[in-house]
FIDREN-908141 format. One record per atom (N, C-alpha, C, O): residue in three letters; x, y, z. Coordinates in pm, whole numbers, plus 50000, padded with zeros to 5 digits. Each point is the difference from the previous one (the first is absolute). Example, Ala and Ser with C-alpha at 12.3 -4.5 7.8 and 13.67 -1.06 7.14 Angstrom:
# FIDREN-908141
ala513194943150780ala499115011950000ala500905012050000ala501044999850066ser498615010749862ser500825011950006ser499235010950073ser500515011150017
This chain:
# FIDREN-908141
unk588528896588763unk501014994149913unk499344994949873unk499064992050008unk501355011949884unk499514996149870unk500774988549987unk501204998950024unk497624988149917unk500744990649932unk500504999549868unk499325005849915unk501844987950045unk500455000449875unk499534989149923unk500134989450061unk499335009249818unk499364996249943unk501074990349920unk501125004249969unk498484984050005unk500894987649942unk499525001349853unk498875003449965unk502454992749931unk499915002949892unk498354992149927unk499235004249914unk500774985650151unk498634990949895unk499065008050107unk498924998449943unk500785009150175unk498765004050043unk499895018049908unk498915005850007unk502255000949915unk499595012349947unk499544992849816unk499295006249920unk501334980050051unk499714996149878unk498204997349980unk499245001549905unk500554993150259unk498584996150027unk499235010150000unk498984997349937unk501005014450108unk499305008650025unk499965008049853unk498955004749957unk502404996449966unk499765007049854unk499104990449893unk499455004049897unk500564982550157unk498904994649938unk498654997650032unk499354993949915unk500185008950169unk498954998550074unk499575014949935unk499085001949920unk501735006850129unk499205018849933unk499674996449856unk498825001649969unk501964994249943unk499924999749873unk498734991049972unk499375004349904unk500104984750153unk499294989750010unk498385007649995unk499144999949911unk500915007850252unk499095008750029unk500055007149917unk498884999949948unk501885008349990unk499605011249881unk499294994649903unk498855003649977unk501844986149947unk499264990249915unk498545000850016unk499405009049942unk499954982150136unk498924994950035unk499405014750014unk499125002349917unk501215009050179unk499315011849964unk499505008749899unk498955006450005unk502074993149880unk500005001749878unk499064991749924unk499385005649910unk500444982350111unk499144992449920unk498694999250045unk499174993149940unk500495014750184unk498645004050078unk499665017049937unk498935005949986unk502014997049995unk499695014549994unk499735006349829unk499375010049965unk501434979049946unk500075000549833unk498595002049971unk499725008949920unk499354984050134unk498724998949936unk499325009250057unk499035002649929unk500995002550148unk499355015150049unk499915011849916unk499025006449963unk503174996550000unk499945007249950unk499975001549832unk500125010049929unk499674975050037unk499544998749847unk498145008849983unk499545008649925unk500004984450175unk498815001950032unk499365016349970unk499035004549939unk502175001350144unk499385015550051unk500055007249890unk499125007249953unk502754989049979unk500445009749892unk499274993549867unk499875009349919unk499764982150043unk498874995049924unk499035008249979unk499905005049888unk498974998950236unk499155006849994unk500085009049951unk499025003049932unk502105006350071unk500145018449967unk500744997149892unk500415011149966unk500174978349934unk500735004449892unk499074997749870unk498984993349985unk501675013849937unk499074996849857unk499644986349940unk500644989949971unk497845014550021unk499374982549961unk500554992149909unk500194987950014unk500155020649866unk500864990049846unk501424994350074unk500444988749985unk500235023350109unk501134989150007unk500004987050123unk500724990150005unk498265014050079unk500104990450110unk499374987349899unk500124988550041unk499295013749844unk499264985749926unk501334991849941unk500324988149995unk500415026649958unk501184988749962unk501164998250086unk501074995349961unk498695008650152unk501024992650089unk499754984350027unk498954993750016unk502665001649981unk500374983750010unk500824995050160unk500564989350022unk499275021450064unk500605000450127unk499585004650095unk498835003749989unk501814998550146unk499475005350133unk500195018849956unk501175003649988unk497915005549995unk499775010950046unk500725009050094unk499175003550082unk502045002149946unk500585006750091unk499525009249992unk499185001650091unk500895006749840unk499355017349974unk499444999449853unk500194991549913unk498955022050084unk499475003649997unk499994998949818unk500885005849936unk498264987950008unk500424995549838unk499605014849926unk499085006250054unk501464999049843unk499615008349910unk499565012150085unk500805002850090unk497665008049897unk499935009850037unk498954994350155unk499124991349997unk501375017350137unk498794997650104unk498835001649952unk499695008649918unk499254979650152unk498745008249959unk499174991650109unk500074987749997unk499285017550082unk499105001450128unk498224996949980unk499184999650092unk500524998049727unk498714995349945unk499354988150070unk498914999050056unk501914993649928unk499554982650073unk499545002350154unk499334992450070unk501255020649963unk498915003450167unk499265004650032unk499554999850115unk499875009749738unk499335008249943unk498744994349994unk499025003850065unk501034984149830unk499024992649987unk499644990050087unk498814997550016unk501914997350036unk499594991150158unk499195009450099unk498884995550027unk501535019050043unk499515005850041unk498815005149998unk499195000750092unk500745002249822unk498505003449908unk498954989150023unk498825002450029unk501704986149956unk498964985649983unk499305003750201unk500604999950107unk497595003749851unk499935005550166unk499964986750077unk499845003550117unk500204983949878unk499594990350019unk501334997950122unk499814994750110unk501465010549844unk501204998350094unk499675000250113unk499974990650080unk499625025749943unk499785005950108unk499134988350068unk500514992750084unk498405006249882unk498894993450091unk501224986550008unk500435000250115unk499944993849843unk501194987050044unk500925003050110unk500554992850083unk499475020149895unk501305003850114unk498914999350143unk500114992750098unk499235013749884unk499125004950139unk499524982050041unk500294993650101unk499215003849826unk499934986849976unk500454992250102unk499424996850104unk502184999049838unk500984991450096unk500715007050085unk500984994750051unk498685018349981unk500515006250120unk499204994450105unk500334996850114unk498405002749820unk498994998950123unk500064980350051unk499974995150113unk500134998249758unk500514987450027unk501354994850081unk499864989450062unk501355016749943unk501035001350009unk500195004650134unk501134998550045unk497725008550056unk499965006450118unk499274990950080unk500344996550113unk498444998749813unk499034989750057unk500444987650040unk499634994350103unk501345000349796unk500504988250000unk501354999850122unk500174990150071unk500505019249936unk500875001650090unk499534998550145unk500294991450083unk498855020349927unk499364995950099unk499204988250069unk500114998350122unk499284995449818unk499084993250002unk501134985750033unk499974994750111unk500975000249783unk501004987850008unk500865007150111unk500614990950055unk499625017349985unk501335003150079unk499714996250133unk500744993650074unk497435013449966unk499324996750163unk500144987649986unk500604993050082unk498895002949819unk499494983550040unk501194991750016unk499954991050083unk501135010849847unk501184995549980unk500715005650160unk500354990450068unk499785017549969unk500435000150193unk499124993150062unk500694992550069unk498285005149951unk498924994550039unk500464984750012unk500164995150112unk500054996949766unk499764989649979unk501754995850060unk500134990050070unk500885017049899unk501094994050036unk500035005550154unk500204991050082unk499685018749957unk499615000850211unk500134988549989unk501074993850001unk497114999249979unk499334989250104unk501194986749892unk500334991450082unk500025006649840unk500504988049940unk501575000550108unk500524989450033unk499895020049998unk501265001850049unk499554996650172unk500894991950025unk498445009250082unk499754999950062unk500344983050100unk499744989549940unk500545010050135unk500284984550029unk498954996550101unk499654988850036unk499905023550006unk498634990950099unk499504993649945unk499784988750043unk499705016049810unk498824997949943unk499834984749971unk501184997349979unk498254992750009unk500424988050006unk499914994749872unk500724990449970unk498425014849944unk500164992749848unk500565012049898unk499375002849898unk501575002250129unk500665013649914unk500634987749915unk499575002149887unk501254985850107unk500484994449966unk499304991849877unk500554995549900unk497825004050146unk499364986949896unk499165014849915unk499144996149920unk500995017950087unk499405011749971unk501205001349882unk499625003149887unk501354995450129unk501125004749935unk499954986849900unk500055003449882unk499884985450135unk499644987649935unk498735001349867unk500174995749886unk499025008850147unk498775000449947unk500455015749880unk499625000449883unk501385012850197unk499835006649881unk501444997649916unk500395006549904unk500054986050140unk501274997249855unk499224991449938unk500315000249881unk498914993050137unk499174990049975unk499825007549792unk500234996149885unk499255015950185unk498965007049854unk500825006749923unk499715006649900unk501894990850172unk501615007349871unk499904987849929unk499805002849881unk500244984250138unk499964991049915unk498854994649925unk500194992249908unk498325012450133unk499184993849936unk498885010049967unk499785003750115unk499385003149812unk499175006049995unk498614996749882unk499954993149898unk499375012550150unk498775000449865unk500305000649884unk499514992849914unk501265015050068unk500325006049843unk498845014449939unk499165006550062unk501264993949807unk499165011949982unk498254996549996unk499145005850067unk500714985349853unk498544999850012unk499095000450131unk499185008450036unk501144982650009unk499374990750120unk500285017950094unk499075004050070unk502175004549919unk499765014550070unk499185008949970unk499355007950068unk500784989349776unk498945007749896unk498125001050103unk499275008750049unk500774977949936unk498664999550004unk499485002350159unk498865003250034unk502324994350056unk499575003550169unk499985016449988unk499195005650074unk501635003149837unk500055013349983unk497965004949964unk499175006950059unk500844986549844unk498455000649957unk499364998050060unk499075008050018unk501044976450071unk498554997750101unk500015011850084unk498915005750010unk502255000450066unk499965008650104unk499645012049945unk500165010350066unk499314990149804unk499835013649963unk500515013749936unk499505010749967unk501924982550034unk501035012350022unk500535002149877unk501065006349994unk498294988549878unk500285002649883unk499655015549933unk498845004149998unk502235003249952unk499785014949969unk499645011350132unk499355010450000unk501414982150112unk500075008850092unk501895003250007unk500924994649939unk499075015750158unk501604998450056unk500454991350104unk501104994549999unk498295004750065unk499924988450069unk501244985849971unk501044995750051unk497865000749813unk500834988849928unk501604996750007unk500734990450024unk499405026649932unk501404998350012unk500945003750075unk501065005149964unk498444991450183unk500624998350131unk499544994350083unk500744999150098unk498364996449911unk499664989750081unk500224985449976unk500174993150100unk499855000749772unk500854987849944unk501445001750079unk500294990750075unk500505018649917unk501355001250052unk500605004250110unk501175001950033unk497264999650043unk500725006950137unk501014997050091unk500545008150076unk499814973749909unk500904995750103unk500814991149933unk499404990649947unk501745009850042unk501175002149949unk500694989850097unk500535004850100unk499534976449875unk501084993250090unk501035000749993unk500454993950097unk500575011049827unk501145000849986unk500565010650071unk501125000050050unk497575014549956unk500355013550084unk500354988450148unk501074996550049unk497645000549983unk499014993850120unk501644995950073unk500405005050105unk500204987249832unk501094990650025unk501475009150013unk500854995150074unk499435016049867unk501155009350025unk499685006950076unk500935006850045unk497914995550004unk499545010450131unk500314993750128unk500745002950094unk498114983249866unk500284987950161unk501535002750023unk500365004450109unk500534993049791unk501274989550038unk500495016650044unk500734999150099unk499135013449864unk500655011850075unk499325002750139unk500615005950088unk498404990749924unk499385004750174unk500414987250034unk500565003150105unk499604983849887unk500314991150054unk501575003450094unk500364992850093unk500405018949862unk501615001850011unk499575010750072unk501025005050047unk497955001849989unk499935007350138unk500194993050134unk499414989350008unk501265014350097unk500064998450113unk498834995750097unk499825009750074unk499284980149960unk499154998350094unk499765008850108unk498915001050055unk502495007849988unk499715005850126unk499375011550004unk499635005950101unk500174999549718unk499575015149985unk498294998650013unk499125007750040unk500874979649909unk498364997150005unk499425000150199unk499075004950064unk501654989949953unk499944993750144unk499825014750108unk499195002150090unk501975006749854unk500045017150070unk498665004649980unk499385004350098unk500074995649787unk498805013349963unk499124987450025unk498955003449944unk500864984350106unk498714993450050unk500235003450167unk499035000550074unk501985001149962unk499955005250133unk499435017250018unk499445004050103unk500795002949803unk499575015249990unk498784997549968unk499465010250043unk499594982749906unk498684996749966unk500094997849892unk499444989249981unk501025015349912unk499734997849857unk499534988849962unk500514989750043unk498345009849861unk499074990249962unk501034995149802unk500825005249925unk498334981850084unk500214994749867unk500315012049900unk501114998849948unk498205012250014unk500175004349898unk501425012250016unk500905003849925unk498754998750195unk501095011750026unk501454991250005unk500945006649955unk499334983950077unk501074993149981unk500664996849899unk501224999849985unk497334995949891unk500764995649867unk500155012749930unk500914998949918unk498305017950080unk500095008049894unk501215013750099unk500745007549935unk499194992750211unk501145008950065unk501024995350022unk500995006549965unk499234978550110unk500964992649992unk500954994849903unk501025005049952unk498474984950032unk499944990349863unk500865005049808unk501034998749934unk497605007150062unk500075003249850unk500965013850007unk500395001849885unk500215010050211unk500975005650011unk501444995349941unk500905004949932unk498864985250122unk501484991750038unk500494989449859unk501084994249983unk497695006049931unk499964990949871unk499665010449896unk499264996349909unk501185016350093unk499885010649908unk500705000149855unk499955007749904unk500794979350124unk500935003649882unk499514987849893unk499985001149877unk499684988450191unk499354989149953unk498395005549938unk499535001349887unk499965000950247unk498705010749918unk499975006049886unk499084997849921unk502175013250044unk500225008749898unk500394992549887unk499865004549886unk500774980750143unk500204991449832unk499075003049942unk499845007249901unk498824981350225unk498744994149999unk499075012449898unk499074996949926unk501345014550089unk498615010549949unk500595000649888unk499374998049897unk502145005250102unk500905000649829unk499304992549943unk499145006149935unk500754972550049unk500044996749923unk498065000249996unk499354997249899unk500275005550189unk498714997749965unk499205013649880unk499324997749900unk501035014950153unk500005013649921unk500874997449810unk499575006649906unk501384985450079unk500674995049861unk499244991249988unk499165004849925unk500504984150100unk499014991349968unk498835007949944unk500065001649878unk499005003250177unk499145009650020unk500005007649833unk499244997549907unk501765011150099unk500295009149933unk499914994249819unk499345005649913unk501254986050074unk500014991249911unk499354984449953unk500314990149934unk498785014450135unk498644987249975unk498875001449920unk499285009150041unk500234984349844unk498895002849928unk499114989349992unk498775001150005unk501944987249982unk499104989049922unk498934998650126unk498894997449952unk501045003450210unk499154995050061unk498275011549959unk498794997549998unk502245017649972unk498825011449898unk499144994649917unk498815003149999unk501794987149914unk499644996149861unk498874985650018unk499014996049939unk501784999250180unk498914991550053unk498205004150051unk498904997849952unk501575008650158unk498965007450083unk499245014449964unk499025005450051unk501584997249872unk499655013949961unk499205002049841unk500065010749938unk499314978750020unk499424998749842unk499435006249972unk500135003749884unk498715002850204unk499155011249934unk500705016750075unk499595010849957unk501264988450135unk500295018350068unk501535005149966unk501015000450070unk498715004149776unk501225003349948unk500345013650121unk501215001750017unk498085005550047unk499945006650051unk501224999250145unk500785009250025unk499134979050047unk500544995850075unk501904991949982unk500884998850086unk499114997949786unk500984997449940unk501315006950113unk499815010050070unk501604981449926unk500955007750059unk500555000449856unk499854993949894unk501095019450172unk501105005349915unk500554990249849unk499915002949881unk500654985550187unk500704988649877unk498784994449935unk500494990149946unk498315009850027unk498694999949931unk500295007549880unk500104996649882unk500025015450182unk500015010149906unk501364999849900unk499955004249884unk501304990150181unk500965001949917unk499914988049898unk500275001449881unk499294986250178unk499874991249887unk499355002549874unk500224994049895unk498705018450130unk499005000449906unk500755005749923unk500214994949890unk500425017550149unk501255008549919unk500784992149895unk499995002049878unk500734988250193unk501024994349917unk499244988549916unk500274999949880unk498764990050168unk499164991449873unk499905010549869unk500584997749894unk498615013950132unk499565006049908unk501165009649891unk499755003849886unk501764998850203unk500815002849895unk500264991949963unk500255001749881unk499914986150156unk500634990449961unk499054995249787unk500414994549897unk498225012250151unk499064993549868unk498725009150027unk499084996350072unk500955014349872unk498905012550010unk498684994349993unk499085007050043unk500584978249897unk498534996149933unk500124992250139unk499094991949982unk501465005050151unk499894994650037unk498415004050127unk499515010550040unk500214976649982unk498424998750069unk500195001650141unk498935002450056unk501734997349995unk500535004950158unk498415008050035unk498964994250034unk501235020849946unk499185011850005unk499835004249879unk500874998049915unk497565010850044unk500245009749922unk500705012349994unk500365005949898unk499844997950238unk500125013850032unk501824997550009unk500845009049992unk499354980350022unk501804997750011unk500565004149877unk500975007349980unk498004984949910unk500635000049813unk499905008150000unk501075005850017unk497695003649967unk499655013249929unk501415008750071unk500615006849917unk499884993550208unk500415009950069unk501854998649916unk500775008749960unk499354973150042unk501314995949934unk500355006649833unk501085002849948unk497844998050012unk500064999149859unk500195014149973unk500015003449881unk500145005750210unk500605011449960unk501675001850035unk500665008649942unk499894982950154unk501415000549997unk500234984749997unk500034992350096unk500155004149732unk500674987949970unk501345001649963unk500844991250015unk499455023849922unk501005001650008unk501124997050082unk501084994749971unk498365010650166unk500714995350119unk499794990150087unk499874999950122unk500104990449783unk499244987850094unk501124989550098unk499884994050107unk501655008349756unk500754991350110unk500425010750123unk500534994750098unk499305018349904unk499945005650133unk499295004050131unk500265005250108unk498274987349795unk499205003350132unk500334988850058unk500415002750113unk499614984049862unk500504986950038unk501125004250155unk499794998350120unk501285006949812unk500955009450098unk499555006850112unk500344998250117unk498935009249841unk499345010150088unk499194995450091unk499935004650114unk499364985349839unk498394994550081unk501064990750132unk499875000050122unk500904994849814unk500964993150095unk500915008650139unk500294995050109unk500055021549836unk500845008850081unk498985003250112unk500094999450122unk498555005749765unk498575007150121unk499934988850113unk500285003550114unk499334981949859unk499544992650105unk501094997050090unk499634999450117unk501844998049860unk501004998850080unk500805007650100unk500714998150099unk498815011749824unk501015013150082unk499495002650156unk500734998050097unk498115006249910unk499695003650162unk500524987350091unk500425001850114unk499524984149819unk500384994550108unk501584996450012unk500404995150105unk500475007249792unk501305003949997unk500525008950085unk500854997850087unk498595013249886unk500485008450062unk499204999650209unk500205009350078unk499214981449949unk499494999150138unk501044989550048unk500495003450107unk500014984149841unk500824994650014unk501555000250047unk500474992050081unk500005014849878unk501165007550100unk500115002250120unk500904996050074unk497995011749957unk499675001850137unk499554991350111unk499865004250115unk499904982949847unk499424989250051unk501214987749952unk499544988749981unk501525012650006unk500634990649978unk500784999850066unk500904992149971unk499235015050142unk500875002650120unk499694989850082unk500924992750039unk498065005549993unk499114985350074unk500074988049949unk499854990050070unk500435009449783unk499524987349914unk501024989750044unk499504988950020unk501965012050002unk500774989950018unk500024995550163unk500104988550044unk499765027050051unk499514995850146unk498974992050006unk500094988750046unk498975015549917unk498484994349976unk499884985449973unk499104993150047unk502045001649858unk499594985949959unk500664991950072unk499634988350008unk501875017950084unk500964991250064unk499344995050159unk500094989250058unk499075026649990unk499544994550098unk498384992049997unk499324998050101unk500374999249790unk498554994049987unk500664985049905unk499254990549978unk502235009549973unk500084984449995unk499734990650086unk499955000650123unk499844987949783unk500334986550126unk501114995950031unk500894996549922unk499155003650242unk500884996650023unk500584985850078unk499124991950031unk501945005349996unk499974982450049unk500034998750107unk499994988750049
């Protein structure tokens, strides 16, 4: 039996769509200012006074031309792929790991454990005082640096606990009667059953990831070599932004042949670094709202 819908619940719902469209539209405007920016002609996108819908004056595909070319990309891409895989991995184990045993009620101080790491959401070193433990340990102009500062993640730590916490005791209790040991419980059991929470957990850590430089700029002073991806795009856009600029030599010299197209490489340098993870996002957003409802806190 279909219910019939009361006049203020179809008024509610035509405002609520319209609401949602809104807000979608105003997420989605700057994308596609963004994209169609890149490919339209440089004189008129300079004198545009508005958002970009299509495509200004004649297409032109130069601004990817010259980004492409710059070989420095490439090594950025390979770069934070390899950062972006490491880091996942690396925060994701430790991050099941740490919420298992925090979730666990035998354990007798999971409680003053959980105490001690919200402890470091509210209070930390800061940059220097990290700066310089990064240095004593050595790990300056390695890769290292820039994943091992970040490997454990309390806020993950804490949406993981509070989702294995909402598993059933008795499943643990079955496979300790079949033998299963500590580990086979939390990675066959366990972390099965928190797949969707898991799959936030790697989303936001892989976007994080993806779009991180300054800890580069820190740790990384002498191995331009090692640089991720957004290294490289900053250098791009400083240097259209002002061809004499001191960034790199090899950035100016490379800029100063397309100044012409400078407010489009700006465009462009922005489409190259965003897009792969745009387009991975979709596919992983199927989990994102499961993921966060069952890893809230709950009362």
């Amino acid at each position: 039996m279909v219910e019939k819908k009361s006049i203020s619940g179809i008024i509610f719902d035509v405002l609520n769509y319209l609401f949602m469209a809104l807000i979608a539209f105003i997420c989605v405007v700057p994308i596609i200012h963004v994209i169609w920016a890149s490919v339209s002609d440089p004189a008129s996108v300079d004198k545009a006074t508005s958002f970009i819908l299509w495509p200004l004056g004649k297409p032109s595909f130069n601004a990817y031309r010259i980004i492409l070319k710059y070989k420095n990309i490439w090594t950025g891409y390979k770069n934070t792929l390899f950062y972006v895989v490491a880091q996942c991995l690396l925060t994701s184990v430790l991050t099941v790991i740490a919420g298992y045993i925090t979730s666990r009620k035998r354990f007798r101080y999971r409680n003053v454990l959980m105490m001690f790491l919200a402890f470091t959401m509210l209070f930390n070193g800061g940059m220097i005082p990290t700066y310089m433990v990064v240095n004593y340990l050595g790990l300056l102009d390695t890769r290292a640096a820039l994943l091992i500062p970040q490997a454990m993640s309390v806020f993950y730590i804490i949406i993981m606990r509070t989702a294995i916490s909402g598993i059933p005791d008795s499943l643990e209790e079955s496979a300790r009667i079949d033998g299963a040991g500590e580990f086979t419980v939390m990675f066959r059991i366990i972390l099965p059953l928190c797949k969707a929470t898991f799959a936030v957990i790697i989303l936001f850590i892989a976007v994080g990831k993806w779009n991180e430089w300054f800890p580069a700029l820190l740790y990384l002073p002498q191995s331009k070599d090692k640089y991720p991806l957004q290294m490289f795009m900053r250098e791009i856009l400083i240097s259209a932004q002002n061809s004499t600029s001191s960034v790199t030599q090899s950035a100016a010299e490379y800029m100063d042949n397309a100044q012409m197209y400078k407010t489009l490489v700006k465009y462009g340098a922005i489409v190259v670094s965003t897009l792969p993870i745009l387009l991975i996002y979709p596919f992983c957003q199927k989990y994102f709202v499961t993921g966060v409802m069952i890893g809230s806190v709950k009362g």
